[in-house]
N, C-alpha and C positions, 0 to 999 in steps of 0.2 A: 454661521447662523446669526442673523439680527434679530435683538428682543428690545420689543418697548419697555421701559420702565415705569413701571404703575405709580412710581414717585417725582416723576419727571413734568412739573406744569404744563409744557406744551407738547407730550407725546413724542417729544425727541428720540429718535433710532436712534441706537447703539448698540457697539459689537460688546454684546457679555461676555460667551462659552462655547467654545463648537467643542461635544465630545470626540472622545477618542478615534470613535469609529466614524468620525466621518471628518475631522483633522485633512484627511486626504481624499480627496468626493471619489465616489466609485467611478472606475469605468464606464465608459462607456458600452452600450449592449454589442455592440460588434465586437469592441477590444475583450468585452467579459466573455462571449461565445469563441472567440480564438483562442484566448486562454482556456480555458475549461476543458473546451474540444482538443486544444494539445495535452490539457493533463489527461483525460482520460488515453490518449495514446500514449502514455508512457508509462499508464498505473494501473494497477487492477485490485481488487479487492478480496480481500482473503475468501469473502461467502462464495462471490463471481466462481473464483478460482475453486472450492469446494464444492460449488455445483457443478461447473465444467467435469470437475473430475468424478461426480458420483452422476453421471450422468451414462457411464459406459462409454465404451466406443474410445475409439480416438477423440482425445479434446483438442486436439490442432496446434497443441502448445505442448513442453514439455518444462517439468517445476526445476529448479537448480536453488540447492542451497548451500550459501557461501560460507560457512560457518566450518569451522575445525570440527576435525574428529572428534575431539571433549565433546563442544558442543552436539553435533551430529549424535552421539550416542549419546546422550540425556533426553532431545527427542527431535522427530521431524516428522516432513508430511510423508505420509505411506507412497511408494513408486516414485519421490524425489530424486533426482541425482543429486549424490555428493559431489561437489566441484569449489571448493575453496578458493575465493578469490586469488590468491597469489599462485594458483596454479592455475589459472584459466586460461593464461598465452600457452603454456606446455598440453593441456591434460584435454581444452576446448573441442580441439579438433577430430580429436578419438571419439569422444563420448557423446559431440551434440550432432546432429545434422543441421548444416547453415541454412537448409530450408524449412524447416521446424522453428517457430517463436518459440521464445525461453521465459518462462516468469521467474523471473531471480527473489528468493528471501536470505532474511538474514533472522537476527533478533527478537527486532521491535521496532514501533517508533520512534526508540531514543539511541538507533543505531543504524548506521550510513551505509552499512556491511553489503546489503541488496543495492544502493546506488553506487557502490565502487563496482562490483561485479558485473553492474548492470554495464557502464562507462568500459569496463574492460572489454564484454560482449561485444557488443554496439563498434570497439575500435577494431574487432575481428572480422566484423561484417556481417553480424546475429540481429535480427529484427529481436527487440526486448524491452517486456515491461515488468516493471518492481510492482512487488506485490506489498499495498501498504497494509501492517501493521506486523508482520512479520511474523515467524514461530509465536509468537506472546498471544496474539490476536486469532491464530489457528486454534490455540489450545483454549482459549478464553472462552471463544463461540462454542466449545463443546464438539470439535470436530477431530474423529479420532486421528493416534499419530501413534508412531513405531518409535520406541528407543532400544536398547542392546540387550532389554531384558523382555522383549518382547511388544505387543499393541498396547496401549492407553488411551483411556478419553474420559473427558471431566464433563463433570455440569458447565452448562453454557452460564458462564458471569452474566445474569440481567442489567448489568451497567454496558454490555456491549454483545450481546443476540438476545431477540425476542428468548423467553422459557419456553412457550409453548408451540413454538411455530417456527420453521425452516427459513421461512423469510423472512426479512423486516420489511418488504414495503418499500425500501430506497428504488 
């Protein structure tokens, strides 16, 4: 970014400050639309994934979550498969059909658990996408879920789904 100096007798350019977010100038529009268009092939979003599946019918896809039994029963998505990453080279072939996409979860955000399963999948020969935000962001939006003591579901956190409405609008 070049800024004149309003103390500069003759108007002299000079480099002041480039912020942060632009330290590295964006993309360009074709390089930004190939990225974007690749992430959405590899990610899906928890609401996506909540409407696909309260939508009836086959969704075309089937949920996998990679998280241990502890986890598993504390909570998950209703008609999920359990399938714990480090069981997924042994347990994969049983339980998923290779022509069936898989949306793998795990956690949360602050947990890699859905992209190692995803990475496992994917070296199986499973068309798959991680589902961001993970159990945290299922339960957060207010979208019910099963744990060992039976159904659950919370108020939708207003920091991450609309209160009053099923969709945000993205």
């Amino acid at each position: 970014m070049v800024m004149t100096s309003p103390t500069t007798a003759n108007s002299v350019n000079f480099v002041n400050f480039v912020n942060s977010v632009l330290r590295v100038p964006p993309a360009s529009p074709a390089a930004a639309a190939a990225y974007f268009g690749a992430s959405l092939a590899f990610h899906a979003d928890v609401s996506d994934v909540a409407s696909a599946l309260a939508a009836g019918g086959d969704p075309g896809f089937v949920v996998v979550d990679s998280r241990s039994t502890a986890s598993w029963d504390q909570g998950h998505i209703p008609g999920a498969v359990h399938l714990p990453t480090a069981l997924i080279p042994e347990q994969a072939p049983r339980l998923l059909d290779p022509a069936v996409p898989v949306v793998t979860y795990c956690w949360g955000p602050g947990c890699n658990g859905a992209t190692r399963a995803a990475l496992a999948l994917a070296q199986l020969g499973y068309q798959v996408k991680e589902m961001l935000g993970g159990f945290e962001y299922w339960a957060r939006e207010g979208f019910a879920f099963e744990t060992w003591e039976g159904g659950e579901q919370r108020a939708a956190d207003p920091l991450t789904a609309p209160v009053d409405d099923a969709d945000c609008g993205c």
